[in-house]
N, C-alpha and C positions, 0 to 999 in steps of 0.2 A: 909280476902279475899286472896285465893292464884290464883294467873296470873299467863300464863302459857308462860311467858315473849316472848319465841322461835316463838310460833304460832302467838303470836298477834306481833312481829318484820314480821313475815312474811307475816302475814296482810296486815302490812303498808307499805314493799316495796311491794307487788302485786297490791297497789292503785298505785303506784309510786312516793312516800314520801318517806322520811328519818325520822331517829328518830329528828334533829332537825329542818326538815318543819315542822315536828306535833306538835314540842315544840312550835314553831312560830306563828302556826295558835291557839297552845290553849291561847296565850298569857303569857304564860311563857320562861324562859330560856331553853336551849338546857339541860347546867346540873344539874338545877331543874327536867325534862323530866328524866336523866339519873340516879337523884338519888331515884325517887317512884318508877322507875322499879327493883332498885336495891332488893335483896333477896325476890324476888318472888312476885314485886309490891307490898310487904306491905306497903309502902309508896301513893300508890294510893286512892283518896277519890272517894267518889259516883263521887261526880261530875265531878273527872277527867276522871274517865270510861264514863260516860256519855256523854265530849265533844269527845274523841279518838273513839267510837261508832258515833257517828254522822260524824266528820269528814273523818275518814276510812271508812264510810261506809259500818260497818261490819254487817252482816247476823244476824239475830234470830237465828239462826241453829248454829253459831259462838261465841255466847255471853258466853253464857254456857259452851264449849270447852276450851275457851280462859280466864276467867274471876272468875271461879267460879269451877278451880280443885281442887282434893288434892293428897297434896304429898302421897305414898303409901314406907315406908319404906322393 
């Protein structure tokens, strides 16, 4: 799964969060948080997308953009 790390940071300050309230609220550490997003959220499982979507609030229209690009060399 490549994250499109910029838009979903962007996401989550336009809910007005930080990356470590979102750590906070998924029940993890700030740099646990810091280190799934690291090289294009491959670190990220289903169910971490799954609570950062529910908590931010992010769009249908969103998910897809943010969650689910690819790199294009």
């Amino acid at each position: 799964m490549m994250v499109d790390v910029n838009k979903l940071k962007g996401k989550i300050y336009e809910a007005g969060m930080t990356i470590p309230g979102l750590a906070r609220r998924m029940n993890i550490s700030p740099s646990t948080l810091y280190r799934k997003l690291e090289r294009n959220g491959e670190g990220l499982l289903v169910k971490d997308v799954d609570k950062i979507i529910s908590i931010v609030d992010i769009s249908d229209d969103d998910i897809t953009p943010i969650f689910f690009t690819q790199l294009v060399a």
